[in-house]
KEPAFI-672637 format. One line per field, with one value per residue (C-alpha): residue number from 0; residue in one letter; x, y, z. Coordinates in steps of 0.5 Angstrom, whole numbers, plus 2048, in hexadecimal, padded with zeros to 3 digits. Example, Ala and Ser with C-alpha at 12.3 -4.5 7.8 and 13.67 -1.06 7.14 Angstrom:
BEGIN
num (0:1);
residuo (A:S);
x (819:81B);
y (7F7:7FE);
z (810:80E);
REM end
This chain:
BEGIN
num (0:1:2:3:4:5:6:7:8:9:10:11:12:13:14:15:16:17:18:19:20:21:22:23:24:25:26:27:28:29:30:31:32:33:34:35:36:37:38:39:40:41:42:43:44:45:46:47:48:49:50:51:52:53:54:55:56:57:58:59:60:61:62:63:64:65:66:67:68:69:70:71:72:73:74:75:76:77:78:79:80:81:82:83:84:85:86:87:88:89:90:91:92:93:94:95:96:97:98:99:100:101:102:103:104:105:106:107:108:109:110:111:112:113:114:115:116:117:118:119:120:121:122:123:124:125:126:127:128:129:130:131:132:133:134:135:136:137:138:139:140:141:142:143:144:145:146:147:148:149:150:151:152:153:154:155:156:157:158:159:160:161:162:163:164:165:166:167:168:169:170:171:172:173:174:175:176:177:178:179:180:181:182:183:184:185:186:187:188:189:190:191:192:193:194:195:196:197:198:199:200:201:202:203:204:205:206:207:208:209:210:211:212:213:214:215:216:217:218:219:220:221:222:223:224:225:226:227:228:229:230:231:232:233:234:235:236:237:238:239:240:241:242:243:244:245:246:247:248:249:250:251:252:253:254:255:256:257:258:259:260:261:262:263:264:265:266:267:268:269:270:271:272:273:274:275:276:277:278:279:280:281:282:283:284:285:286:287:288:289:290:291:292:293:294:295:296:297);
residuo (X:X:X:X:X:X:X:X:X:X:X:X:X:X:X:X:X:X:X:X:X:X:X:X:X:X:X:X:X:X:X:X:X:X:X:X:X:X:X:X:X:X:X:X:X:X:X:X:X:X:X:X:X:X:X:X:X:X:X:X:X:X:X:X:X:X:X:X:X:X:X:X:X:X:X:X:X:X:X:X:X:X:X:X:X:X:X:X:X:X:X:X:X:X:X:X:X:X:X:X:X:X:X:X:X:X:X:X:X:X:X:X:X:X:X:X:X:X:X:X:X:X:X:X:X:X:X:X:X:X:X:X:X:X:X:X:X:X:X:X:X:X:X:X:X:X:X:X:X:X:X:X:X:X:X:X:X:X:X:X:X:X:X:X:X:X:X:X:X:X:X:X:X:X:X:X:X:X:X:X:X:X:X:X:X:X:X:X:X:X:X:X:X:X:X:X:X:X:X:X:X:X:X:X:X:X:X:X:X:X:X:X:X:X:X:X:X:X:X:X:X:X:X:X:X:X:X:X:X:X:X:X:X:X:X:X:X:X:X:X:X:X:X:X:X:X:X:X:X:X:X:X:X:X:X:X:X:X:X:X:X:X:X:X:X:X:X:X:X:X:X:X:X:X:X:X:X:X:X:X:X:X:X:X:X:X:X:X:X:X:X:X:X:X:X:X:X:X);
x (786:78C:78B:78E:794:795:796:79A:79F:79F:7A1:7A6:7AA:7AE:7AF:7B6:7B1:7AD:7B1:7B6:7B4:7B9:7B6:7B5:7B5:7B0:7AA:7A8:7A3:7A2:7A3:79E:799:79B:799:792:78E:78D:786:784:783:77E:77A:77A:777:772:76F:76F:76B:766:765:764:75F:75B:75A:757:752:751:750:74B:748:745:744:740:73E:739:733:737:738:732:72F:734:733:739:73E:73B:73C:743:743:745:74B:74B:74A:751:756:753:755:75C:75F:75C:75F:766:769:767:76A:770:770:76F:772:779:777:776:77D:780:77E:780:786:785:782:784:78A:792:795:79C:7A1:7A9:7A9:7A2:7A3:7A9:7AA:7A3:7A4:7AB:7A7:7A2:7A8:7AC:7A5:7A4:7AB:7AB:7A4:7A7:7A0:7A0:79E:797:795:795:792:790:789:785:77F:77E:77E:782:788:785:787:785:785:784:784:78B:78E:78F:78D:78F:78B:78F:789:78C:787:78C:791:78F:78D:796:79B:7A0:79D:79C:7A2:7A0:799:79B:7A0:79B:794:799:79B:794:790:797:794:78D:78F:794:78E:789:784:784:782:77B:778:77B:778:771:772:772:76D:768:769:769:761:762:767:768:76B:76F:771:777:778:77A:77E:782:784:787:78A:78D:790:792:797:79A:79A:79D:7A3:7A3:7A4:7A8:7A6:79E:79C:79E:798:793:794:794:78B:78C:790:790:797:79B:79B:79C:7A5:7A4:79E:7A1:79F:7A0:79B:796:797:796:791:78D:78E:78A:785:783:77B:77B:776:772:76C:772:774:76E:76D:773:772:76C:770:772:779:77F:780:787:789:787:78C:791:790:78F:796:79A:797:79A:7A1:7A0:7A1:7A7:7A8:7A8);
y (801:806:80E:812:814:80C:80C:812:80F:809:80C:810:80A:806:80D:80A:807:80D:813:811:816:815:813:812:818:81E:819:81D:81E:818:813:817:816:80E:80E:80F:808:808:808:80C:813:810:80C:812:815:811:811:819:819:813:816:81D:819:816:81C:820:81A:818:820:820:81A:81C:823:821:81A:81B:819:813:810:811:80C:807:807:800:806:80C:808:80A:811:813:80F:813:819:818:815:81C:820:81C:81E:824:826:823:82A:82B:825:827:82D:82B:824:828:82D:827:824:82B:82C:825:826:82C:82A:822:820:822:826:822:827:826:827:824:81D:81E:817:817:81E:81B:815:81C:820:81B:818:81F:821:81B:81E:825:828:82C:829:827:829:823:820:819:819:813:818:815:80D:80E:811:817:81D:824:82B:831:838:837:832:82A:826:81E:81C:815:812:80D:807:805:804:803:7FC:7FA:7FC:7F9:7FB:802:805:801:804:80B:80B:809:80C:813:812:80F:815:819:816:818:81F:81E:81B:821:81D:822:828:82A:827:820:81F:822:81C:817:81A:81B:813:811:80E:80B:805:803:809:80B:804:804:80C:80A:803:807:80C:807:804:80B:80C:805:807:80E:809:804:809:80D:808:801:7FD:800:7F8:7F6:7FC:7FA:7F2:7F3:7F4:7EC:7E9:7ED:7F1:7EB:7E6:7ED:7EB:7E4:7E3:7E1:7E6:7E1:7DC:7E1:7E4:7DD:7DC:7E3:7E0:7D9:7DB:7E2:7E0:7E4:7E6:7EB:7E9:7EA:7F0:7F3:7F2:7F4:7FB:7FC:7FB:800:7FE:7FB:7F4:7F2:7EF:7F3:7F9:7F3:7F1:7F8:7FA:7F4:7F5:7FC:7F9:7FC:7F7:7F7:7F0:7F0);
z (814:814:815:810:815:815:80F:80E:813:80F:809:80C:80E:808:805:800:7FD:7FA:7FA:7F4:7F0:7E9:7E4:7DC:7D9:7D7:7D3:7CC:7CA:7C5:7CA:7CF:7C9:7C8:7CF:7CE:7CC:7C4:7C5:7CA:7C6:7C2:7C6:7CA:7C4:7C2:7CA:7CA:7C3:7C6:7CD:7C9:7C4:7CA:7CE:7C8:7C7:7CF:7D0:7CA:7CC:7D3:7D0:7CA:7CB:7D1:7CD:7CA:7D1:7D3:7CD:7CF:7D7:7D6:7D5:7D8:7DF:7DE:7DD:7E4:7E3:7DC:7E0:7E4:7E0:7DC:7E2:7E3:7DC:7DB:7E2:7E1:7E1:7E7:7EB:7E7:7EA:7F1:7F1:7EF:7F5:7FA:7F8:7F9:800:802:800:804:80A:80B:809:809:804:801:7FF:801:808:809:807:803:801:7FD:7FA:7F7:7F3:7F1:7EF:7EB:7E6:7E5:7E4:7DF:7DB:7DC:7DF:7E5:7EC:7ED:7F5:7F8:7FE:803:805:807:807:7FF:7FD:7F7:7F5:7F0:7ED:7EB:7E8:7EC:7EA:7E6:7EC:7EA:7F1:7F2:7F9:7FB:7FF:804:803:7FC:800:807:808:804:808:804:7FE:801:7FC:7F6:7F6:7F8:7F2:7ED:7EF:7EF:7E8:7E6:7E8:7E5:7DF:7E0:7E0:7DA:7D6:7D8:7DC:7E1:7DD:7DD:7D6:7D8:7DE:7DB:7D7:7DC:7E0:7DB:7D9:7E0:7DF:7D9:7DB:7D4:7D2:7D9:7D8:7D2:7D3:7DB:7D8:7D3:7D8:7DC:7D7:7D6:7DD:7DF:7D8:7DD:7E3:7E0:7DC:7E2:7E7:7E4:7EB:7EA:7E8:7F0:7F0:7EB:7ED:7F6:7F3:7F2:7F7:7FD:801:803:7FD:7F6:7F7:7F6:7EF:7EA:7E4:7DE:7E1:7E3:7DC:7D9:7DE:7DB:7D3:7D5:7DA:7D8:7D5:7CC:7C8:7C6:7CC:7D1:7CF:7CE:7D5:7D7:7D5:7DA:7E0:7E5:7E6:7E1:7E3:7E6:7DF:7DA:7DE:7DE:7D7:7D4:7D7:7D4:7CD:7CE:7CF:7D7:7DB:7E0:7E2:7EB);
REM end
């Protein structure tokens, strides 16, 4: 395992590949629209109209449905349960709050703040994606006090934390990923994840997997598309996840796409369940960027 010094250094060397900072031009504002995937504004729509309408009912139901359980005992068993999943919805706010308050001092206390003398490779990738979107830089940080490389909104400030657990197990991928979680996590500020009313949403359906399912899909459909723009080589990150560090230069991506458009099961049974999961399989990210014409062949 490395420490976050260890991979620091790492990133440190090989640094021609990742300072080039000409790029295309400024991005308008109809292509940042294009950007986000087709259906993510509705779906959601639909899940914040749903998770509304069943914390009214929960909340009514546990207030005034004491007598009904207590003449079904099959279902009153379950009213603790009830009583809990109350709380976490009705508490969302709070963790909200104090989610945003624990990445803040994480980002304070336990990592390293990049800037252009602090790791200036890396900052160079933050400068140049920003500077194709034309928005201010974020603060950025390289952690390994968090599991995954996340995003914020803090008292005005937008932050990034890279955590080093994406990368530190590919050393030769190290620049690949870099540039591509920077630039996906550039769209999740773009597309207003950060703000307070997008993450009340995914916390508030958090409980609930068959809402939280298809708002969290969607929404990484969406950053892939800002991943995959911003950083043309980001199909070496996404398909390291399969076949490990030493083998991502020598897949051939025709075969894996044929092998994705025979193998992948269909129906509405499988993708119902897949709105359940808690991460997007591999393949749906790879096939989502090739109908979007996102592709970039290694």
């Amino acid at each position: 395992m490395h420490s976050l010094w260890d991979v620091a250094s790492g990133l440190l060397r090989g640094n021609d590949r990742v300072t080039n900072t000409q790029g295309p031009s400024l991005l308008s504002t109809e292509e940042r629209v294009r950007l986000r995937h087709p259906r993510e504004r509705r779906v959601a729509t639909v899940v914040g109209v749903i998770a509304a309408i069943l914390a009214v009912l929960l909340g009514g139901f546990v207030f005034w449905g004491t007598e009904w359980l207590e003449a079904r005992p099959a279902i009153g068993k379950y009213k603790p349960q009830l009583d809990i999943l109350l709380a976490a919805v009705l508490g969302a706010p709070i963790l909200v709050g104090y989610a945003k308050h624990r990445r803040r001092e994480l980002a304070q206390v336990e990592s390293i703040r990049v800037s252009a003398t602090q790791l200036p490779e890396i900052h160079q990738v933050l400068v140049r994606h920003c500077a194709r979107l034309g928005m201010q830089l974020p603060d950025l940080y390289l952690s390994d006090g968090v599991e995954h490389t996340t995003s914020f909104a803090w008292q005005g400030h937008e932050c990034i934390i890279l955590s080093t657990h994406d990368f530190e197990t590919c050393p030769e991928s190290f620049h690949e990923i870099i540039d591509f979680m920077i630039a996906r996590q550039i769209g999740n500020i773009c597309l207003g994840y950060t703000r307070f009313a997008s993450e009340l949403l995914k916390s508030f359906v958090a409980p609930v997997p068959f809402l939280r399912g298809p708002l969290g899909q969607f929404r990484t459909y969406s950053c892939d598309r800002y991943g995959a723009f911003l950083a043309p080589r980001a199909i070496r990150a996404v398909i390291v996840a399969a076949t490990g560090d030493q083998l991502r230069n020598h897949v051939n991506l025709d075969a894996y796409l044929a092998q994705l458009d025979e193998g992948i099961p269909k129906g509405w049974l499988t993708s119902l369940l897949g709105l359940t999961r808690k991460r997007v399989p591999l393949a749906n990210r790879v096939l989502e960027l090739r109908r979007a014409g996102l592709l970039t062949k290694i």
